[in-house]
C-alpha positions as a printed NumPy array, in Angstrom:
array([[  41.63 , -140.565,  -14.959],
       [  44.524, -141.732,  -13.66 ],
       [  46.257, -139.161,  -10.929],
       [  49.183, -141.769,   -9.759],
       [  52.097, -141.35 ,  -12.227],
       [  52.697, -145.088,  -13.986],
       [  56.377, -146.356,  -13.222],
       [  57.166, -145.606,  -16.829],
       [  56.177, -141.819,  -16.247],
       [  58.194, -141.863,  -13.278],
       [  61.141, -143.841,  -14.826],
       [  60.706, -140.781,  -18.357],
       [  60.177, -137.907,  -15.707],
       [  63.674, -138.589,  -14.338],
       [  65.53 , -139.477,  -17.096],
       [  64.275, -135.713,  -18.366],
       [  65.324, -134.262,  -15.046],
       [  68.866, -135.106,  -15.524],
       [  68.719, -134.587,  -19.401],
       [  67.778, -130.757,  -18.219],
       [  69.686, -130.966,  -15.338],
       [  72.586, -130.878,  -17.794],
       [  71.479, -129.313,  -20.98 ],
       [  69.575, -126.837,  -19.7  ],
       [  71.024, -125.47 ,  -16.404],
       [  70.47 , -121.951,  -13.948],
       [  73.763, -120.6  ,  -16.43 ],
       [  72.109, -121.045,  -19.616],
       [  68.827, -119.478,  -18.668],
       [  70.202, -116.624,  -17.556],
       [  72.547, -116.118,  -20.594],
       [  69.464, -116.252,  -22.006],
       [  68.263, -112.926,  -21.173],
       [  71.415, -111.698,  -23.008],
       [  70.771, -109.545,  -26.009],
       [  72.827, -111.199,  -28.133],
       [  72.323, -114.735,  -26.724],
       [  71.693, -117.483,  -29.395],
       [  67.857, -118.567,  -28.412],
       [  68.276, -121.719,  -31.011],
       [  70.34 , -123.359,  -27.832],
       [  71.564, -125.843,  -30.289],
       [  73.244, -128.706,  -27.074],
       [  69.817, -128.845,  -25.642],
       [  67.537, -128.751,  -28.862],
       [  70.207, -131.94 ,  -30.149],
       [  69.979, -133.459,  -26.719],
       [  66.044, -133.269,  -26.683],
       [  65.568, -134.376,  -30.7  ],
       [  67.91 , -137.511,  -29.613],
       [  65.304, -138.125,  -26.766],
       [  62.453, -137.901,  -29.08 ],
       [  60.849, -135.3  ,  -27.207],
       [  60.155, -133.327,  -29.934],
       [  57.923, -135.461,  -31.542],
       [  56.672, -137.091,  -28.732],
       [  52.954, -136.711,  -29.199],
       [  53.82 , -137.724,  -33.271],
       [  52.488, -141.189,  -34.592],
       [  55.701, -142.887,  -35.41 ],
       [  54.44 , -143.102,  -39.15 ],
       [  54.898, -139.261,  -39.52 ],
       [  58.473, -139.368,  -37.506],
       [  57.678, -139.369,  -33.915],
       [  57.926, -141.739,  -30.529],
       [  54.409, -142.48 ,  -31.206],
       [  52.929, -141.005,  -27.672],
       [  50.28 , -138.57 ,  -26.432],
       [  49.729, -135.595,  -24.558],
       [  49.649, -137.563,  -21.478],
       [  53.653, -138.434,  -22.28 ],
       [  53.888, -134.378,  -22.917],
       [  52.011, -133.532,  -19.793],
       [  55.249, -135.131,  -17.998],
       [  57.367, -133.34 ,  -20.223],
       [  55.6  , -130.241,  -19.403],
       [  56.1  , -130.469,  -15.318],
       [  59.996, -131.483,  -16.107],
       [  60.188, -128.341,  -18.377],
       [  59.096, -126.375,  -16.02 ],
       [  61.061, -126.926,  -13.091],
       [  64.108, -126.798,  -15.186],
       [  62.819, -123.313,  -16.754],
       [  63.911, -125.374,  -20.303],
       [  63.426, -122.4  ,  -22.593],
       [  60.038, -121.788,  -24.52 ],
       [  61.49 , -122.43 ,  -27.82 ],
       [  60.718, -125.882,  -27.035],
       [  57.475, -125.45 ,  -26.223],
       [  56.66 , -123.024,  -29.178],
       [  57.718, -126.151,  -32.198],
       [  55.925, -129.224,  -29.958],
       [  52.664, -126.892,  -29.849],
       [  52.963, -126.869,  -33.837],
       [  53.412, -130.01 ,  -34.398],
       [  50.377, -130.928,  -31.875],
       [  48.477, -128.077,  -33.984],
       [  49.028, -130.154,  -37.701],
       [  48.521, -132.871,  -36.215],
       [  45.225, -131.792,  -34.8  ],
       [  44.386, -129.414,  -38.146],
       [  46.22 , -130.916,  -40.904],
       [  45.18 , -133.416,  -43.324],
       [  47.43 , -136.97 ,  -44.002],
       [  48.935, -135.512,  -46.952],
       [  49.622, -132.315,  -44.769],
       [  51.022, -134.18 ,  -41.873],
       [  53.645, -136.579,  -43.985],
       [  55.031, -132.931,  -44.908],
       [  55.105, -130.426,  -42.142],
       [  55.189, -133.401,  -39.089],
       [  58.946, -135.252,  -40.081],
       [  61.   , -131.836,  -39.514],
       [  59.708, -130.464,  -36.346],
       [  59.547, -133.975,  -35.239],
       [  63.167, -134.716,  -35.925],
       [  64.122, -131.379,  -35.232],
       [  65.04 , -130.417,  -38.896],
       [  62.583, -127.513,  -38.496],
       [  61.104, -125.399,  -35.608],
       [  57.394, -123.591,  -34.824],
       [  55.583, -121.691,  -33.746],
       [  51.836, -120.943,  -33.336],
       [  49.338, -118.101,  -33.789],
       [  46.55 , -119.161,  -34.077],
       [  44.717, -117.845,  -30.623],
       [  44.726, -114.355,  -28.496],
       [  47.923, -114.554,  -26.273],
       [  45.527, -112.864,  -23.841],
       [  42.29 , -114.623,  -23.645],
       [  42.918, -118.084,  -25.559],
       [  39.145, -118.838,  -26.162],
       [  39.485, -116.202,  -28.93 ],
       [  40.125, -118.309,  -31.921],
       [  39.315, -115.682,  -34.782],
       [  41.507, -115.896,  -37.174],
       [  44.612, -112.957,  -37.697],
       [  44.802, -113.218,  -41.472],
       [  42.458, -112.672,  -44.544],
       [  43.146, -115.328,  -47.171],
       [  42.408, -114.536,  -50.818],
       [  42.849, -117.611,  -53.357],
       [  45.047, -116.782,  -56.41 ],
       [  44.724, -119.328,  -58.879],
       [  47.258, -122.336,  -57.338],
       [  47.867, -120.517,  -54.497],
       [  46.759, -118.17 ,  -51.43 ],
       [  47.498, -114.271,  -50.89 ],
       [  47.746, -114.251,  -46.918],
       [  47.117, -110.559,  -45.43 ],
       [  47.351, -109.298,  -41.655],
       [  48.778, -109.273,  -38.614],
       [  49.236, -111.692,  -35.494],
       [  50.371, -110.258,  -32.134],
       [  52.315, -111.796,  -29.893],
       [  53.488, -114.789,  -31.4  ],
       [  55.889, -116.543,  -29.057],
       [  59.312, -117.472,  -30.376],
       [  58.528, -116.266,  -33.383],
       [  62.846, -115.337,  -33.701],
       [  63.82 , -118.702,  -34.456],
       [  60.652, -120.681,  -36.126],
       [  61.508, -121.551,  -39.486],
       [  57.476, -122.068,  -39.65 ],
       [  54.661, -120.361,  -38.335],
       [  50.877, -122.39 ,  -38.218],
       [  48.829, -119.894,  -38.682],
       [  44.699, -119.537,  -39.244],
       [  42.939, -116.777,  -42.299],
       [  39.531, -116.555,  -42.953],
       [  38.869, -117.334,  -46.534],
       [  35.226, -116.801,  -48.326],
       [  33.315, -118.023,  -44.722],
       [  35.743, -120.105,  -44.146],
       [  38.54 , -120.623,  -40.912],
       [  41.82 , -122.001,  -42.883],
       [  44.696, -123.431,  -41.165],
       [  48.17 , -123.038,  -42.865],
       [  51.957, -123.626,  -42.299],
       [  54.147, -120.151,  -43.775],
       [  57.535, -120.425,  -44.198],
       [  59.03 , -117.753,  -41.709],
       [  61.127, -116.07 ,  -43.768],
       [  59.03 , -115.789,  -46.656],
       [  58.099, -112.674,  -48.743],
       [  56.028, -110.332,  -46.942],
       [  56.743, -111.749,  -43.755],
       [  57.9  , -109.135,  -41.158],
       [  58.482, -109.098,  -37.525],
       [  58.599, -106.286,  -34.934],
       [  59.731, -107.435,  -31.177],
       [  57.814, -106.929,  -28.011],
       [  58.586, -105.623,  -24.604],
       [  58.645, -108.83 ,  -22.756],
       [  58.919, -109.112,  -18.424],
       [  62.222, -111.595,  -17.808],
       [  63.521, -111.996,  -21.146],
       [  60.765, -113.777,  -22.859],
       [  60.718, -113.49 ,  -26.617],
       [  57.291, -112.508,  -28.412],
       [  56.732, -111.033,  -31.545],
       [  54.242, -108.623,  -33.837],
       [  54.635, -110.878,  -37.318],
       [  53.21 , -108.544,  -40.718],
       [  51.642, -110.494,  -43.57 ],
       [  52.054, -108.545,  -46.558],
       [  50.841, -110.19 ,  -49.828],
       [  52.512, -113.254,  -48.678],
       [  51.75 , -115.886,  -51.324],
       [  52.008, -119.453,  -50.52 ],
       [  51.189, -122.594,  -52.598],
       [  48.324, -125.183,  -51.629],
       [  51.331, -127.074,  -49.966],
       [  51.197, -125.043,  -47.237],
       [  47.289, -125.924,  -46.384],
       [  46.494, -127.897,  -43.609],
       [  42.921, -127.746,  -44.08 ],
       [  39.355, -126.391,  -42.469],
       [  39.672, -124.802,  -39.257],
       [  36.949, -125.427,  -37.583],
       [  35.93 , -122.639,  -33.865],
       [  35.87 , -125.681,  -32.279],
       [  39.169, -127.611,  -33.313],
       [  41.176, -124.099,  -32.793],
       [  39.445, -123.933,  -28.73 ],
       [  40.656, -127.551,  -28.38 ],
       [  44.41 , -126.887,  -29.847],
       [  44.685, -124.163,  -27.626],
       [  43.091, -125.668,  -24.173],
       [  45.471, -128.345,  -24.836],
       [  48.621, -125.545,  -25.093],
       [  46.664, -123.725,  -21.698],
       [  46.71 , -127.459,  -19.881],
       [  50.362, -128.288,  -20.864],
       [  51.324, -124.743,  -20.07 ],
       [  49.426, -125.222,  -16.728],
       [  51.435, -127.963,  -15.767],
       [  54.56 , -126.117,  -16.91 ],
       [  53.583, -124.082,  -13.849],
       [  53.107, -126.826,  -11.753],
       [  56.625, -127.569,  -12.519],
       [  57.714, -124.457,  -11.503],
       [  56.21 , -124.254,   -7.916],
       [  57.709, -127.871,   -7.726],
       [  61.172, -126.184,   -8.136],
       [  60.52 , -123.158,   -5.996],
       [  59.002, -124.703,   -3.462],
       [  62.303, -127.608,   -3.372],
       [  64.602, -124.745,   -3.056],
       [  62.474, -122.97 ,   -0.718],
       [  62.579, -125.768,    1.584],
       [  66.074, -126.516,    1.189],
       [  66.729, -122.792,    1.937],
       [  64.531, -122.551,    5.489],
       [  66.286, -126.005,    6.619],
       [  70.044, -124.193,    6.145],
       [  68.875, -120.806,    7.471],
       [  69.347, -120.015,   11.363],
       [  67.547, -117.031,   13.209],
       [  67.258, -117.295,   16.845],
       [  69.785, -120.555,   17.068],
       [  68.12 , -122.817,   14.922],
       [  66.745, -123.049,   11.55 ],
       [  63.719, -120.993,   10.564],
       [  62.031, -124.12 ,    9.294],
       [  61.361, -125.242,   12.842],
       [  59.255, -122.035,   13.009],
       [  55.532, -122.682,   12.643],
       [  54.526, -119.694,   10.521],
       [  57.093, -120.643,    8.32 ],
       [  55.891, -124.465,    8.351],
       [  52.529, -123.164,    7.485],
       [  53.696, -121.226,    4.426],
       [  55.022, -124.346,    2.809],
       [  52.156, -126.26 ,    3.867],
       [  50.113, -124.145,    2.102],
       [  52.631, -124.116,   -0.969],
       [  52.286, -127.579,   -1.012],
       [  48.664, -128.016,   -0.751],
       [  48.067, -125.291,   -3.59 ],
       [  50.864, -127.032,   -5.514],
       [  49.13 , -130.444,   -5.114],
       [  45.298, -128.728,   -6.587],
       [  47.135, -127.251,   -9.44 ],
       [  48.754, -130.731,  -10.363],
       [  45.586, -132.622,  -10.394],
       [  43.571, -130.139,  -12.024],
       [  45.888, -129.658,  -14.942],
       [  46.806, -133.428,  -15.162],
       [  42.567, -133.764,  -15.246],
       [  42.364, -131.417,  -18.558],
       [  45.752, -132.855,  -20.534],
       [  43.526, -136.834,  -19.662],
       [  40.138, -135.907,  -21.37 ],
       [  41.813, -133.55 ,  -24.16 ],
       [  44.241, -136.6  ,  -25.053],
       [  40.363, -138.452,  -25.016],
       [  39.341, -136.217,  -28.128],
       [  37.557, -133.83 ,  -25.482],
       [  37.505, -130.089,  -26.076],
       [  37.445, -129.72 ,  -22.481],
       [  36.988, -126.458,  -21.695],
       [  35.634, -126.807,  -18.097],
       [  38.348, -128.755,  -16.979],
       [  41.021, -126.294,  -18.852],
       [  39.774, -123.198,  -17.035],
       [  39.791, -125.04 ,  -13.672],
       [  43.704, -126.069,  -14.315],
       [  44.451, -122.562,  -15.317],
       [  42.709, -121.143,  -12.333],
       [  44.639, -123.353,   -9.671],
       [  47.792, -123.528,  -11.567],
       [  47.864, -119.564,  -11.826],
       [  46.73 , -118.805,   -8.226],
       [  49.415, -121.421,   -7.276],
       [  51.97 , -120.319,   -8.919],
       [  51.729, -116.802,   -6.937],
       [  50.999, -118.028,   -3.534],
       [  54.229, -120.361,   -4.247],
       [  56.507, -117.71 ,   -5.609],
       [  55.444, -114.928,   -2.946],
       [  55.898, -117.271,   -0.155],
       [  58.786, -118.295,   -1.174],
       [  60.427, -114.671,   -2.015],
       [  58.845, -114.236,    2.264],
       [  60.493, -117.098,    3.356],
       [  64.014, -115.922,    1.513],
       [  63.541, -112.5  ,    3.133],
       [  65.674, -109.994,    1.301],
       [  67.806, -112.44 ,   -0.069],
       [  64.808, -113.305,   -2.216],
       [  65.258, -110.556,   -4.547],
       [  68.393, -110.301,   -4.845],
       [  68.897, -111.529,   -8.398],
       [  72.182, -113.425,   -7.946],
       [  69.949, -115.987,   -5.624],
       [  68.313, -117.575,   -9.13 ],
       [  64.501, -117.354,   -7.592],
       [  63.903, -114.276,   -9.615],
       [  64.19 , -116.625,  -12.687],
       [  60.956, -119.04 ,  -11.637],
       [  59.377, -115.918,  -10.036],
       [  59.33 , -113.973,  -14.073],
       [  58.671, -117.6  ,  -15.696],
       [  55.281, -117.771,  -13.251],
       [  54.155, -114.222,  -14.082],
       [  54.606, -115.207,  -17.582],
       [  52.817, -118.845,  -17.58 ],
       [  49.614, -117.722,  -15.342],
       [  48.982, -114.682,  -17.843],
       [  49.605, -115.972,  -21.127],
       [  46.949, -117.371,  -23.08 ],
       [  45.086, -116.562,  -20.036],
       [  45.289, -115.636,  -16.245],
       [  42.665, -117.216,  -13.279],
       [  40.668, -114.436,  -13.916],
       [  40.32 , -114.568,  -17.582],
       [  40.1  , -118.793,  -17.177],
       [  36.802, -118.173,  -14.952],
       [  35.103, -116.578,  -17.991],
       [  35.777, -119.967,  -19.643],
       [  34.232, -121.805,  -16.905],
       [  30.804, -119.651,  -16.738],
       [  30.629, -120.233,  -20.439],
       [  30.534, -123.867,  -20.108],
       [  28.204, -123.15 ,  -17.416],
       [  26.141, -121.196,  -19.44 ],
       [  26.054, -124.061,  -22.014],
       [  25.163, -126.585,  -19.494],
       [  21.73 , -124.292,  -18.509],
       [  20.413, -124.426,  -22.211],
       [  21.049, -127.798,  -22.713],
       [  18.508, -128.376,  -19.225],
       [  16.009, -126.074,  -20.86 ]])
């Protein structure tokens, strides 16, 4: 794999910089967090569907740019270190999932809107907690044309404003993968208590009945583990964005502070606490970088996705709590903005999956590696 960024990833990296930098600034995050803030953001979701980031991992014949994961992987890091709201991330990760899942006929219908931006996802399709649990939520019962969906998925991200959610039911032995209109019949939703303002969702299935339009096809243990290593590895390098950010302002904090006459960047603990950020930041970005290369290969990658989660987690809270050190008590007070990348870590290293939880993946694949030797 390639770890040195091409000049075309460099050249798209900053041109999303300064698209968030202006779309998606410290202001609107925070008015985020409002109750009655409107979580569609519609100046940043026109500014990104104008970019084509929306469909950027979307063959151009279904309404996309026509890149890959490794184009969303720099997306991803950009995201992150402008805290670009998870709304975004919720609709790319279903159109990557019917991509994945979905059959051509499915894909020319579901893939144009979210790729264009007519329509946003979500996903639900594994454990918000432990993302190698791909059993699926619903029960699916075929009624002559069409399917009765029953059950319940738990914490289904941004489930407020989808218009669709991807979603798998076990039917007859079978895993099925399908796309339910949000707002259907029988289609409830009860909010969560969510750390920093983060939106998740309980979403009831109740004799929803949907129409064979609305199957993307077999779902398959092993296709559902490699739809959600790829959200764990993109997510990873979300966090990689973030330490990127705190450790910038960090930095840029220690060089304009003064104890003692001169700025507390000259001091060598605090030299050693960024060089530590640094060098933890640095792991993280390899390692998730590593699992986005061999899942864009048609890898499930499973090894590689529990190492990124590991470093990028255990980064992300050496970076955030040597940071809020370094700040001193300015560090939490709220009105300094590092509160906002501290919550969006906490979030990013748990969900799906935290280092601890990631390390279970790894001894799995280790286990698998031992029979295969036998």
């Amino acid at each position: 794999m390639k770890a040195i960024p091409t000049v075309e990833q460099r050249e798209f990296a900053s041109a999303l910089r300064a698209l968030l930098a202006a779309e998606s600034p410290v202001p609107l995050v925070r008015a985020l967090n409002e109750p009655d803030a409107d979580r569609r953001t519609p100046a940043l979701w026109k500014a990104l569907t104008e970019a084509g980031v929306l469909g950027l991992a979307v063959a151009e014949e279904y309404g996309g740019s026509g890149g890959s994961l490794d184009d969303l992987a720099v997306f991803y890091t950009e995201a992150g270190r402008a805290l670009c709201p998870t709304t975004i991330h919720s609709s790319i990760q279903a159109a990557l999932t019917i991509d994945q899942l979905g059959s051509p006929d499915a894909k020319s219908t579901w893939l144009p809107p979210l790729a264009c931006g007519t329509a946003r996802g979500t996903t639900a399709l594994w454990n918000a907690r432990d993302a190698a649990v791909v059993s699926a939520p619903l029960r699916a019962d075929p009624a002559s044309t069409q399917w009765r969906l029953n059950g319940i998925a738990d914490y289904v991200a941004d489930a407020d404003v989808a218009d669709v959610i991807v979603i798998s039911a076990a039917a007859q032995g079978r895993t099925l993968a399908f796309v339910i209109n949000a707002e259907a019949t029988g289609v409830s939703m009860e909010p969560l208590a969510m750390a920093g303002g983060h939106r998740a969702f309980t979403v009831h299935f109740d004799d929803v009945m949907v129409t064979g339009d609305a199957l993307l096809g077999d779902a398959a243990p092993s296709a559902l583990r490699r739809v959600a290593n790829a959200a764990v590895a993109l997510g990873s390098l979300d966090l990689v964005g973030v330490g990127q950010a705190v450790i910038d302002r960090t930095v840029e904090y220690t060089t304009l502070r003064h104890q003692f006459g001169r700025p507390i960047a000259s001091f060598q603990a605090a030299q050693h606490l960024v060089a530590d950020m640094h060098i933890a930041l640095a792991a993280a970005r390899l390692a998730a970088h590593a699992a986005v290369f061999w899942i864009a290969r048609g890898r499930t990658a499973t090894r590689e996705t529990a190492i990124a989660r590991m470093h990028a987690a255990t980064a992300a809270r050496l970076i955030t709590l040597n940071a809020h050190q370094l700040h001193g008590g300015m560090g939490y007070v709220t009105e300094t903005d590092l509160h906002l990348w501290t919550e969006r870590a906490r979030l990013g290293s748990t969900w799906g999956g935290g280092a601890d939880v990631a390390a279970s993946w790894l001894e799995e694949t280790l286990d698998e590696n031992s029979e295969e030797c036998r």
